[in-house]
Jmol script that loads the backbone (N, CA, C; Angstrom):
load data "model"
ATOM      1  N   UNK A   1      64.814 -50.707 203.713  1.00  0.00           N
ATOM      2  CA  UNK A   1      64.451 -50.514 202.326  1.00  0.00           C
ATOM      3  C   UNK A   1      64.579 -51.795 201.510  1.00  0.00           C
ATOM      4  N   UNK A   2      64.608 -52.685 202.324  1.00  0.00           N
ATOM      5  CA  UNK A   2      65.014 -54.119 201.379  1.00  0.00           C
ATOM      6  C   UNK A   2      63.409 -54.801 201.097  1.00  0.00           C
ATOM      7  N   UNK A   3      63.426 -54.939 200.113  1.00  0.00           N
ATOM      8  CA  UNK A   3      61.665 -55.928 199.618  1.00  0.00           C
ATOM      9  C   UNK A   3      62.041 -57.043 200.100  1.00  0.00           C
ATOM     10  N   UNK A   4      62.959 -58.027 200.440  1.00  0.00           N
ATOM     11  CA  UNK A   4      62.711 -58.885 200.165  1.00  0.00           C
ATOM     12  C   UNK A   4      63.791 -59.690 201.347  1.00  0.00           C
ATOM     13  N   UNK A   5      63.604 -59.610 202.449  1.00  0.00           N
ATOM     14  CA  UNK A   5      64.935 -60.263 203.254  1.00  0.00           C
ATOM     15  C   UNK A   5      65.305 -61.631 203.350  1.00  0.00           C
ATOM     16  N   UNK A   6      64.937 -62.514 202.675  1.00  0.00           N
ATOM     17  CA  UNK A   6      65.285 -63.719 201.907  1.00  0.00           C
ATOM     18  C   UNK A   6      65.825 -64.135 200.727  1.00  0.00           C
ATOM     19  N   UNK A   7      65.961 -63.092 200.001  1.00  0.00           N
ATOM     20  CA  UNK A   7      66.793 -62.215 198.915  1.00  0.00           C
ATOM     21  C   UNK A   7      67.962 -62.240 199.371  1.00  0.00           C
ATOM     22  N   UNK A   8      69.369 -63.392 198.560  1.00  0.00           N
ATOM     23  CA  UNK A   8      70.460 -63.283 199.277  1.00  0.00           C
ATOM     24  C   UNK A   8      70.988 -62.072 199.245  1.00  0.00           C
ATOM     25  N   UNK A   9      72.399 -61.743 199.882  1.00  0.00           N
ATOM     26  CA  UNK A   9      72.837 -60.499 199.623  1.00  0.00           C
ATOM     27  C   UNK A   9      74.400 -61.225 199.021  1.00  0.00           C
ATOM     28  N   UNK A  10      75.091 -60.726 198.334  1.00  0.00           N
ATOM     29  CA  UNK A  10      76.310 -60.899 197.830  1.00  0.00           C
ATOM     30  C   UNK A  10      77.588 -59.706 198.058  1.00  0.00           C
ATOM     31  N   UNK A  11      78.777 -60.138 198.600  1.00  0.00           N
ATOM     32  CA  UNK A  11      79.530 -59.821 199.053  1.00  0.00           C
ATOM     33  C   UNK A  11      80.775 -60.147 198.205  1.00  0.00           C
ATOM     34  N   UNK A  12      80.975 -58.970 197.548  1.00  0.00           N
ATOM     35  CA  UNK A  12      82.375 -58.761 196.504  1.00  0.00           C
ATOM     36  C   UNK A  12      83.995 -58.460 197.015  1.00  0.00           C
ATOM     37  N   UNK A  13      84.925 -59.059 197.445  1.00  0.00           N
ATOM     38  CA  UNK A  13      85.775 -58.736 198.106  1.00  0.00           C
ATOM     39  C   UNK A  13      87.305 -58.355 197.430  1.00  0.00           C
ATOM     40  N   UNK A  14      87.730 -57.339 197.238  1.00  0.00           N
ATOM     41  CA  UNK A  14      88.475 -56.523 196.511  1.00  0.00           C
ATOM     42  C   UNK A  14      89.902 -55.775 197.375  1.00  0.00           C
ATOM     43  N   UNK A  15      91.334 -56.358 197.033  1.00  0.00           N
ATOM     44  CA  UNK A  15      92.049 -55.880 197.898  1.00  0.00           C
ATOM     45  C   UNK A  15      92.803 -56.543 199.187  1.00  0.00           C
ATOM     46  N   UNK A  16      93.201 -56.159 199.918  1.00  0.00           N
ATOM     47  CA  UNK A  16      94.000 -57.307 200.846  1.00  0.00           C
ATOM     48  C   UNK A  16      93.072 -58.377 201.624  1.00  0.00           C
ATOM     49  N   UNK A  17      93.259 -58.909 201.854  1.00  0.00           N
ATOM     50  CA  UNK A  17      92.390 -60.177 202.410  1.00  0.00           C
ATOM     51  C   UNK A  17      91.626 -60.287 203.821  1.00  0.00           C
ATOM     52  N   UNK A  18      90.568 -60.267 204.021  1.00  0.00           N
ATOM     53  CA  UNK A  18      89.742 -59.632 205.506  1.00  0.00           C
ATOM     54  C   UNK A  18      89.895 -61.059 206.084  1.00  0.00           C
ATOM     55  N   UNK A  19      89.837 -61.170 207.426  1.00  0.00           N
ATOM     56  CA  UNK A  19      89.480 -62.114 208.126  1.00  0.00           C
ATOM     57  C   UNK A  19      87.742 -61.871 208.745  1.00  0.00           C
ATOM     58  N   UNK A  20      86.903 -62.550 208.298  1.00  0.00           N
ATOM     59  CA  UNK A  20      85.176 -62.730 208.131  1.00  0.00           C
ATOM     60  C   UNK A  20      84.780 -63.055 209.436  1.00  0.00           C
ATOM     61  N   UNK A  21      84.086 -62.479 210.045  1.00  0.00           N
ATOM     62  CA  UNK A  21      83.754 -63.515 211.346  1.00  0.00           C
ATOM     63  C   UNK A  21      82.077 -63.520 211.122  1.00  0.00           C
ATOM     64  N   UNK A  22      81.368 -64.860 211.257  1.00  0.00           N
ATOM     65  CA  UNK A  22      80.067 -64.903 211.169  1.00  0.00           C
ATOM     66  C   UNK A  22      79.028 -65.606 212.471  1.00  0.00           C
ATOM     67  N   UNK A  23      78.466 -65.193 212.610  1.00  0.00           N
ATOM     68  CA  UNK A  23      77.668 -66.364 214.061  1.00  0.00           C
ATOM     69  C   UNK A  23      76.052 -66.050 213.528  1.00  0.00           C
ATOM     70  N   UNK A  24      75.334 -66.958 214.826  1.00  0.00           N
ATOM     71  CA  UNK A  24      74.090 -66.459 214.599  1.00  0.00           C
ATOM     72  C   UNK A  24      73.345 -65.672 214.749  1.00  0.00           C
ATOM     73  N   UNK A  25      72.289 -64.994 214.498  1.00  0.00           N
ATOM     74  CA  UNK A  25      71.770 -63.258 214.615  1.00  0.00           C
ATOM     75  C   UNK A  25      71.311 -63.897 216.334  1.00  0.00           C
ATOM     76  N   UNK A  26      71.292 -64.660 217.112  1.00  0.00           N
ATOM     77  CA  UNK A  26      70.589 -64.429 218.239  1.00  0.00           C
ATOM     78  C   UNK A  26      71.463 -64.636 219.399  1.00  0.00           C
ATOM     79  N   UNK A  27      72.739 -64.313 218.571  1.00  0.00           N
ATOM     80  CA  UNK A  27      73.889 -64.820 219.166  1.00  0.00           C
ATOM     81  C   UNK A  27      74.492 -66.079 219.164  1.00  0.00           C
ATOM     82  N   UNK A  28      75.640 -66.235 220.338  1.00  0.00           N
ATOM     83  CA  UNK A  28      76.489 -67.614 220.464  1.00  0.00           C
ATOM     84  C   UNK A  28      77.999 -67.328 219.454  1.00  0.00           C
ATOM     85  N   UNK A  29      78.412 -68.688 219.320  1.00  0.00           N
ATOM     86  CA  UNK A  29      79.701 -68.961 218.884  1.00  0.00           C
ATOM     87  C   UNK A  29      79.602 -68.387 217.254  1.00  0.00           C
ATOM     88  N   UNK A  30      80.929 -67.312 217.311  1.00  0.00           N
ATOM     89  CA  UNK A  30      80.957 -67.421 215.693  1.00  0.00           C
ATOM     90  C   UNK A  30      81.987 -68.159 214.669  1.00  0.00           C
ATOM     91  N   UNK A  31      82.079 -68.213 213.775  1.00  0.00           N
ATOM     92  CA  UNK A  31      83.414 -68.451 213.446  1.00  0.00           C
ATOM     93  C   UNK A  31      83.963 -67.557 211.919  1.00  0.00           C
ATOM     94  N   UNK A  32      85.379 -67.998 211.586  1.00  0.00           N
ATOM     95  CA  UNK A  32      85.791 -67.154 211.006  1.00  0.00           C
ATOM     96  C   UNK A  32      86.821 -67.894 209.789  1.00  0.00           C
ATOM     97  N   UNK A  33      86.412 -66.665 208.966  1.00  0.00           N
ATOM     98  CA  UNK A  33      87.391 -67.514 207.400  1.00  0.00           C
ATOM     99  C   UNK A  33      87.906 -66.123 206.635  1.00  0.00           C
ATOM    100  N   UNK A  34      88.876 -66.466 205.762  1.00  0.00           N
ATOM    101  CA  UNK A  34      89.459 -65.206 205.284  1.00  0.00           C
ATOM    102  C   UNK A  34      88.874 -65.239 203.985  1.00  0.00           C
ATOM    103  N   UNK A  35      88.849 -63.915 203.433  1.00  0.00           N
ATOM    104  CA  UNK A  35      87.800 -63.852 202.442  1.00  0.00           C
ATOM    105  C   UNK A  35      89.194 -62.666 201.564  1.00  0.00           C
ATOM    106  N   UNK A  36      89.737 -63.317 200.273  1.00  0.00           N
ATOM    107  CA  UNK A  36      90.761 -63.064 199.463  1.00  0.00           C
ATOM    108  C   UNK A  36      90.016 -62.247 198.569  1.00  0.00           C
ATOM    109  N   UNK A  37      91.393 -61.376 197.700  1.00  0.00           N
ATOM    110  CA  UNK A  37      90.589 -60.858 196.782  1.00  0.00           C
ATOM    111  C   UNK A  37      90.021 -61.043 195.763  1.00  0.00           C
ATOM    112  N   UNK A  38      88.611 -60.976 195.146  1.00  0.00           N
ATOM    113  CA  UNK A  38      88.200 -61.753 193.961  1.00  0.00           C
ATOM    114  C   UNK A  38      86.747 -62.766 194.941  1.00  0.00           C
ATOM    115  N   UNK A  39      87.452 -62.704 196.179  1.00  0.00           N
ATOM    116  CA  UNK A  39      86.383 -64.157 196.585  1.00  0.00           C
ATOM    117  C   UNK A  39      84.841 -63.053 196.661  1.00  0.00           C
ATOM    118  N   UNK A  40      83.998 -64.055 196.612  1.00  0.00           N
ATOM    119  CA  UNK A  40      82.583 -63.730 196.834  1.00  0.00           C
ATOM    120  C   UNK A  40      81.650 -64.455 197.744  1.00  0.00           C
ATOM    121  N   UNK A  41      80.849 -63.727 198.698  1.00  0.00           N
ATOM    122  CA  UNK A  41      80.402 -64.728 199.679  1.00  0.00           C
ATOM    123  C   UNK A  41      78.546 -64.326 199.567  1.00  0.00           C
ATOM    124  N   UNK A  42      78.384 -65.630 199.754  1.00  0.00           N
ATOM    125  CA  UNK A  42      76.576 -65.382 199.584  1.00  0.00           C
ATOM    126  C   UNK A  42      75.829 -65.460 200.768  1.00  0.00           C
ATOM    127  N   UNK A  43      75.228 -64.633 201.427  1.00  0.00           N
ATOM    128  CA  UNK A  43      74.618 -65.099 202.364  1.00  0.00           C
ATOM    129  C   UNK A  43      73.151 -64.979 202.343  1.00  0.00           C
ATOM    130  N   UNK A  44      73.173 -66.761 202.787  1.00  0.00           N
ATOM    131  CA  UNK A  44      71.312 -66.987 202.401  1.00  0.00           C
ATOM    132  C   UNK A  44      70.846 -67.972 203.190  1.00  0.00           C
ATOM    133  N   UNK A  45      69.655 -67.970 203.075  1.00  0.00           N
ATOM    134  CA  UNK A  45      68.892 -69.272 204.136  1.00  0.00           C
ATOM    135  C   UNK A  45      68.981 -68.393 205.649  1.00  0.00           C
ATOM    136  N   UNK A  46      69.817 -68.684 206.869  1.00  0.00           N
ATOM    137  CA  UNK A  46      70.001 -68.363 208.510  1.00  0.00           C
ATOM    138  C   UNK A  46      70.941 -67.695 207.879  1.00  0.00           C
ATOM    139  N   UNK A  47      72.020 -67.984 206.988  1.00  0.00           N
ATOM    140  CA  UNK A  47      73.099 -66.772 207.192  1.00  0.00           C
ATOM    141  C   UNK A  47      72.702 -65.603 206.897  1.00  0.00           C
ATOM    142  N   UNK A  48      71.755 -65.801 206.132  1.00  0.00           N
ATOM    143  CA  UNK A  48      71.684 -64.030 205.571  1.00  0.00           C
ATOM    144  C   UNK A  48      71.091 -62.838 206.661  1.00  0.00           C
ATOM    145  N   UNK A  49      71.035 -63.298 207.704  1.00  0.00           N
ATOM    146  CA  UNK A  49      70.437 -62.132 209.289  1.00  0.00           C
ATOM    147  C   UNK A  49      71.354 -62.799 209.920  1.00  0.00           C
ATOM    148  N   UNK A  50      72.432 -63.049 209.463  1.00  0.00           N
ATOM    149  CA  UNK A  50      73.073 -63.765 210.995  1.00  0.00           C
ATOM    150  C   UNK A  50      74.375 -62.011 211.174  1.00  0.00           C
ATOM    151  N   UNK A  51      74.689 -62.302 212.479  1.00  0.00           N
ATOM    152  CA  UNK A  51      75.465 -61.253 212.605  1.00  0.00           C
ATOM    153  C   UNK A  51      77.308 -61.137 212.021  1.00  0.00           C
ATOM    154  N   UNK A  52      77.877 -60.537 211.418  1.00  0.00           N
ATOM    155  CA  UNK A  52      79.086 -60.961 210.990  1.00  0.00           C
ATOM    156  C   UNK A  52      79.543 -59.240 210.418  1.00  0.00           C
ATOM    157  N   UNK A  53      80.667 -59.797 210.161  1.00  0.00           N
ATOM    158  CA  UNK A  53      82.014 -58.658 210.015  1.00  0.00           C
ATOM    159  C   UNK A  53      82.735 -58.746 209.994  1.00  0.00           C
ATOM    160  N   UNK A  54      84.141 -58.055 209.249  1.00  0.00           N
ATOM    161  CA  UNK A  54      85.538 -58.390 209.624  1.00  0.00           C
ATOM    162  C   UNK A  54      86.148 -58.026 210.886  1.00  0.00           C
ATOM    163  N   UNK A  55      86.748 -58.931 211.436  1.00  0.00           N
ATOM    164  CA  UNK A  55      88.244 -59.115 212.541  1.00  0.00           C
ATOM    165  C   UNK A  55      89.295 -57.751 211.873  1.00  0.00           C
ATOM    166  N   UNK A  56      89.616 -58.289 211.144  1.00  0.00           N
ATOM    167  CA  UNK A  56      90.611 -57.883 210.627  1.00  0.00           C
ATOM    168  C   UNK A  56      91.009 -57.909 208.874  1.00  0.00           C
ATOM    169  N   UNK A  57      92.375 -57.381 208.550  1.00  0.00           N
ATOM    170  CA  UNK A  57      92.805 -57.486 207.426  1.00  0.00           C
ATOM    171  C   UNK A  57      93.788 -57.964 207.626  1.00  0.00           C
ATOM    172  N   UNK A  58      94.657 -58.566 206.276  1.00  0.00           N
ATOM    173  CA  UNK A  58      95.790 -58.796 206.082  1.00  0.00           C
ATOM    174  C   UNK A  58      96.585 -58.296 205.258  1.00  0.00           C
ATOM    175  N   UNK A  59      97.611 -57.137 206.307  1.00  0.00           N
ATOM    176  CA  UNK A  59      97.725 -56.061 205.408  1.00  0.00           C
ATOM    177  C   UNK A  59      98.893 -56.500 204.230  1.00  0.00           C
ATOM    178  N   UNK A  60      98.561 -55.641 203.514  1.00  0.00           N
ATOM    179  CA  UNK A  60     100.325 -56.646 202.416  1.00  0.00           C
ATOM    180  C   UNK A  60      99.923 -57.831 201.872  1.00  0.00           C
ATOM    181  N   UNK A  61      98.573 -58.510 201.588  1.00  0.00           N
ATOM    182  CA  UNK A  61      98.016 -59.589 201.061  1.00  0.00           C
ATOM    183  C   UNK A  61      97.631 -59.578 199.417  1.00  0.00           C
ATOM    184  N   UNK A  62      97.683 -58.287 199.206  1.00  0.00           N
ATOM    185  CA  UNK A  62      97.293 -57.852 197.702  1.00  0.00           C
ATOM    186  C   UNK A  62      97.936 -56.350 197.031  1.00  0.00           C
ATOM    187  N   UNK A  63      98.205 -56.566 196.288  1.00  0.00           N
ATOM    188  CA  UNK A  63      98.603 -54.981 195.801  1.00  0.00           C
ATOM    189  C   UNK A  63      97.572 -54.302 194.528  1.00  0.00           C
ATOM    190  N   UNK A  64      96.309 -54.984 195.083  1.00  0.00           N
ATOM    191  CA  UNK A  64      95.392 -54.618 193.886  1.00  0.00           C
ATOM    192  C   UNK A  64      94.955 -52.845 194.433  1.00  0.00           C
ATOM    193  N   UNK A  65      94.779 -52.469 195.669  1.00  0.00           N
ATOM    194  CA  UNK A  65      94.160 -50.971 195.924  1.00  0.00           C
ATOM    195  C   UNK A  65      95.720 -50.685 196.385  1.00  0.00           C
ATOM    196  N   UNK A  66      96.124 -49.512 195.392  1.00  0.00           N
ATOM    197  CA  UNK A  66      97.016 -48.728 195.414  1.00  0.00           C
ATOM    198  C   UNK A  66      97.244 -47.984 197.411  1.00  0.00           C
ATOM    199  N   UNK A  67      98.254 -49.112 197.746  1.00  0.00           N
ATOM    200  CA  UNK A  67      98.848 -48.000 199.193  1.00  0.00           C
ATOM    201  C   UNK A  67      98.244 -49.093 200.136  1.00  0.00           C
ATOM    202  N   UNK A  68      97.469 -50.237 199.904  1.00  0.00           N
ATOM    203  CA  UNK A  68      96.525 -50.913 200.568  1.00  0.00           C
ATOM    204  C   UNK A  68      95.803 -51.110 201.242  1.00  0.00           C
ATOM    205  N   UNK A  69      94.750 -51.625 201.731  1.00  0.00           N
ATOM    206  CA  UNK A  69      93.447 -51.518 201.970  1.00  0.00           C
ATOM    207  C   UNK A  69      92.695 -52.747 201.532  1.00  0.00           C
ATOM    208  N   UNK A  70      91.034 -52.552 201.574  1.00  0.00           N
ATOM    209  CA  UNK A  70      90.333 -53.372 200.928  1.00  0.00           C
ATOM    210  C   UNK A  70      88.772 -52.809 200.657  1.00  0.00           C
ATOM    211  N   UNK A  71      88.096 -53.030 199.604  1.00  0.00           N
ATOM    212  CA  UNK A  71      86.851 -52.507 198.887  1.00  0.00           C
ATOM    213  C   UNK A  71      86.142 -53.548 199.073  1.00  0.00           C
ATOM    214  N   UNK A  72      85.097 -53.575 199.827  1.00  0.00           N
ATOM    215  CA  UNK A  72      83.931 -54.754 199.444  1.00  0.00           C
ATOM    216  C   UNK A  72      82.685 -53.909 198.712  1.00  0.00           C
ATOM    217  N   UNK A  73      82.480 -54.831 198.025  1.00  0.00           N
ATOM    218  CA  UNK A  73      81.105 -54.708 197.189  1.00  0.00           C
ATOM    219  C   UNK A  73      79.876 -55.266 197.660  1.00  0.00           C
ATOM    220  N   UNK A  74      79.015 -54.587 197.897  1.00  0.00           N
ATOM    221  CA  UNK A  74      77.379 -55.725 199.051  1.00  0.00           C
ATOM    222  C   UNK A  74      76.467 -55.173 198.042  1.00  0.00           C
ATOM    223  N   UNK A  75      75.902 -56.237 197.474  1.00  0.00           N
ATOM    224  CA  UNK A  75      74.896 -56.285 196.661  1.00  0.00           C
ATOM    225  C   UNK A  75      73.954 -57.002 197.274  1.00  0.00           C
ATOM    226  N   UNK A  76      72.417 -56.380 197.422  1.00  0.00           N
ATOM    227  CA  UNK A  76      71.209 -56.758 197.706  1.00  0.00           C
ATOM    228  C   UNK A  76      70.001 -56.576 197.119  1.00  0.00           C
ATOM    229  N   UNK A  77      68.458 -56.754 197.054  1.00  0.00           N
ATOM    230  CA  UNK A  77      67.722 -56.489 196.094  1.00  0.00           C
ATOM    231  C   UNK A  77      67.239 -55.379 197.516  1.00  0.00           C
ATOM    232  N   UNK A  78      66.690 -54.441 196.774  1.00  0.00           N
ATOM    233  CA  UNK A  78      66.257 -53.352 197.914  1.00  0.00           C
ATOM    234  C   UNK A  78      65.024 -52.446 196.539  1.00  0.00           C
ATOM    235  N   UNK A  79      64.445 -51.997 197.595  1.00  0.00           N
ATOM    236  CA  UNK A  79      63.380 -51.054 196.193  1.00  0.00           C
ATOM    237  C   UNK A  79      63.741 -49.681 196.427  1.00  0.00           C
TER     238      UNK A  79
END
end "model"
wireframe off; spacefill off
backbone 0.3
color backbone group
C-alpha cells in the first residue's frame, strides 16, 4: 500500500533502548547500533529496502513505558 518506495520511512524510538541490526536487502554482513529513547532513524536511498530489526533491548535503559518495554513509531507515506 505504499505510493511511493523511495519515500523515506521514519522510525520513532520510545522506551528502553533496542539494539538495531541493519544489512543489505540481498543479503550479507549487517551491522548494528542502539537506538535510545527519543532517537529517530531515517531510512533512505539502499537503506530504506534493506533488511533490519532489533537484536534486542536493553532492559532497565529507560523508565519512560511504565513496567518497561519499548514503543516504536514507523512512519511512511502509504495511500
Amino acid at each position: 500500500d505504499e505510493a511511493d518506495l523511495t519515500a523515506p520511512v521514519l522510525s520513532v524510538s520510545l522506551g528502553d533502548t533496542a539494539v538495531f541490526r541493519i544489512g543489505p536487502a540481498e543479503g550479507g554482513k549487517t551491522q548494528s547500533l542502539k537506538l535510545a529513547s527519543g532517537d529517530v532513524c531515517a531510512l533512505t536511498g539502499p537503506a530504506r529496502l534493506a533488511r533490519h530489526g532489533i537484536d534486542r533491548l536493553l532492559a532497565g535503559s529507560s523508565q519512560l513505558v511504565p513496567g518497561g518495554g519499548r514503543i516504536n513509531l514507523t512512519l511512511r507515506r502509504a495511500r
